[in-house]
C-alpha positions as CSV (number, residue, x, y, z in Angstrom):
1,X,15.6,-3.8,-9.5
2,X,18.5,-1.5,-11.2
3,X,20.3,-1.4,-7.5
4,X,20.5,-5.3,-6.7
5,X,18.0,-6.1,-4.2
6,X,15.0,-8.2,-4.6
7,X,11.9,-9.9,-3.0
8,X,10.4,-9.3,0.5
9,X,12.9,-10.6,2.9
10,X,15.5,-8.0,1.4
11,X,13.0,-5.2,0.9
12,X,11.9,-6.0,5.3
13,X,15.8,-5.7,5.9
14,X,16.2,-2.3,3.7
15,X,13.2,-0.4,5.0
16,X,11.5,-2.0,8.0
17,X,8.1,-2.0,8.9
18,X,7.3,0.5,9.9
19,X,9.5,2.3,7.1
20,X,11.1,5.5,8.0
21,X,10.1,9.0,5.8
22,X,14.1,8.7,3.9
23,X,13.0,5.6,2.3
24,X,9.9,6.8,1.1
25,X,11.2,7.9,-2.5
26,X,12.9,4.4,-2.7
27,X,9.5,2.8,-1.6
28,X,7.8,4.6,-4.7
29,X,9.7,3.6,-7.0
30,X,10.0,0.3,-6.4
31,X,6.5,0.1,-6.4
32,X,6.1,1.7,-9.6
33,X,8.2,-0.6,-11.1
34,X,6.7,-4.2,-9.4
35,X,3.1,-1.8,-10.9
36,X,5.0,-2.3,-14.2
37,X,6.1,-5.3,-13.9
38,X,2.7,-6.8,-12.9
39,X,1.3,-5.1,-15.8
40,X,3.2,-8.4,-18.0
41,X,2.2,-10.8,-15.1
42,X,6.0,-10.4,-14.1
43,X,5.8,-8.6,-11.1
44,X,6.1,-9.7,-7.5
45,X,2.9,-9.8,-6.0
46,X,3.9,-10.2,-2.1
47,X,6.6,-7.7,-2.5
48,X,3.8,-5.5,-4.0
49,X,2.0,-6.0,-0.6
50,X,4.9,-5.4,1.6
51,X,6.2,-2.0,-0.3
52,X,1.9,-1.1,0.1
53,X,2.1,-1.5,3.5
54,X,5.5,-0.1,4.2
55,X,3.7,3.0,2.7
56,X,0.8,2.8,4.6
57,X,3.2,3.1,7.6
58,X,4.4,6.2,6.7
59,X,1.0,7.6,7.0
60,X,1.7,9.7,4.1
61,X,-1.9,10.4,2.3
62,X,-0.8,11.3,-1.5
63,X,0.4,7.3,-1.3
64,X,-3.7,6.5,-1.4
65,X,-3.4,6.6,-5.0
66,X,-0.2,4.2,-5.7
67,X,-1.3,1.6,-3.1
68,X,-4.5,1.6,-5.0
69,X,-3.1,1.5,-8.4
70,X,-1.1,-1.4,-6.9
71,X,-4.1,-3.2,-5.6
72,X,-5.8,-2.4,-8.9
73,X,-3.1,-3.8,-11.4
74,X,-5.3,-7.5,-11.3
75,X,-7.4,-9.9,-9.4
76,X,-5.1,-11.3,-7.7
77,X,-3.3,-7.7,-6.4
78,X,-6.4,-7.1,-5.6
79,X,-7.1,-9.6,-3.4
80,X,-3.5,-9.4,-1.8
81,X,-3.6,-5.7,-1.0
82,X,-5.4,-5.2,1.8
83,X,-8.1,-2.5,1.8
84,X,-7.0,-0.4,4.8
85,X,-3.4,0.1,3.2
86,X,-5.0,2.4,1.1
87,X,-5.3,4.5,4.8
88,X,-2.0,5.4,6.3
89,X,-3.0,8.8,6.9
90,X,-6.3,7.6,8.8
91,X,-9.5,7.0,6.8
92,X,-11.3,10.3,7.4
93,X,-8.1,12.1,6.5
94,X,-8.0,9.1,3.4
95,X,-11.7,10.1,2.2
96,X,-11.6,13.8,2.4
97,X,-8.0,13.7,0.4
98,X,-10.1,11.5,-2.7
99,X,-12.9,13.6,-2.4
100,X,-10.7,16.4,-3.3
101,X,-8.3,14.9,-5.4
102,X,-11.2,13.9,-7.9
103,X,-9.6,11.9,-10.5
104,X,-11.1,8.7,-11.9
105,X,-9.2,6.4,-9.6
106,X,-9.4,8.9,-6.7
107,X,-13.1,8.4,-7.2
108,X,-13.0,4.8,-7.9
109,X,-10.8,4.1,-4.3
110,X,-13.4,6.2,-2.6
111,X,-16.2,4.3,-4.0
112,X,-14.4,0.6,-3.0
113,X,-13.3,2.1,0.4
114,X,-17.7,3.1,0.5
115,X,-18.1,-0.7,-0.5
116,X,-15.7,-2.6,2.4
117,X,-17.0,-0.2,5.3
118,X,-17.2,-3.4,7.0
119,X,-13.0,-3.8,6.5
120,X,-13.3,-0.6,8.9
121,X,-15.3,-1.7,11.5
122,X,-12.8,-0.6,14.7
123,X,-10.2,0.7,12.2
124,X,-7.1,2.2,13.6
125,X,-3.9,2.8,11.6
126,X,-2.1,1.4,14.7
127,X,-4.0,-1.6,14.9
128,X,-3.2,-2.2,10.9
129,X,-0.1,-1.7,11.3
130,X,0.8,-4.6,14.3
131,X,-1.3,-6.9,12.4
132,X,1.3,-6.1,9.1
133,X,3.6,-6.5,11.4
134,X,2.5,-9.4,13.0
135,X,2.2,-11.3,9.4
136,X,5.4,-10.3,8.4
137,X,7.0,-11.2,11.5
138,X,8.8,-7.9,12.9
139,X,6.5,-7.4,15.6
C-alpha cells in the first residue's frame, strides 16, 4: 500500500468494523489493489476478507460486485469470503440490484447467491455482522 499501512490488524485499527461511510473510498481501493495483487498469488487473502466485510458493513449495494470479484479472484478467496458479504444492503435489496445490473458477474453472483440459499437460512445483515465481529474480535 502507497500510504504505509498493511495487513488486518492495521486495516481493523484504520476503519473498524463496522467501517464508517468516509472510509469507504479508502476501503475500495485497497481492495482493488489486494484484487490485483491476488491476481499474481501476492495478495493478502485475510485482509481481502476483512476489507469484504468492512464493506459489507456499510450496507452499501454497488459493493456486491467488488466483494464478489474479491471472492472470485481463486479458490481459495473463494472459500475465505463468505457468501453473505456479498449482502450488506440486505439480500432482497442484493438480488433485485444484480437482476438489474445485468452484467456477466452480476449474473454469475446472482446465480451462486441462487446456489448457497442455505448460507441464508435466518439471514440478517445484523446477525452477519456480530458474527464478523465476533471472529475478528471487536465485538
Amino acid at each position: 500500500m502507497d500510504d504505509g499501512w498493511e495487513g488486518v490488524d492495521e486495516a481493523l485499527r484504520r476503519f473498524g468494523l463496522p467501517a464508517k461511510h468516509a472510509d469507504r473510498p479508502a476501503i475500495v481501493a485497497a481492495l482493488r489493489e489486494q484484487i490485483r495483487l491476488e491476481a499474481n498469488e501476492v495478495g493478502d487473502q485475510f485482509l481481502m476478507r476483512l476489507l469484504c466485510a468492512q464493506l459489507f458493513s456499510l450496507g452499501v449495494v454497488e459493493d456486491c460486485l467488488l466483494v464478489w470479484k474479491a471472492k472470485s479472484c481463486n479458490f481459495d478467496t473463494h472459500c475465505g469470503i463468505d457468501v453473505q458479504f456479498l449482502c450488506g444492503a440486505g439480500l432482497k435489496q442484493t438480488k433485485e440490484f444484480l437482476r438489474a445490473h445485468g452484467s456477466d458477474p452480476a449474473q454469475d453472483a446472482l446465480e451462486y447467491i441462487a446456489r448457497c440459499d442455505c448460507d441464508f437460512a435466518d439471514f440478517s445483515v445484523e446477525r452477519t455482522l456480530r458474527q464478523a465481529q465476533e471472529f475478528y474480535r471487536v465485538a
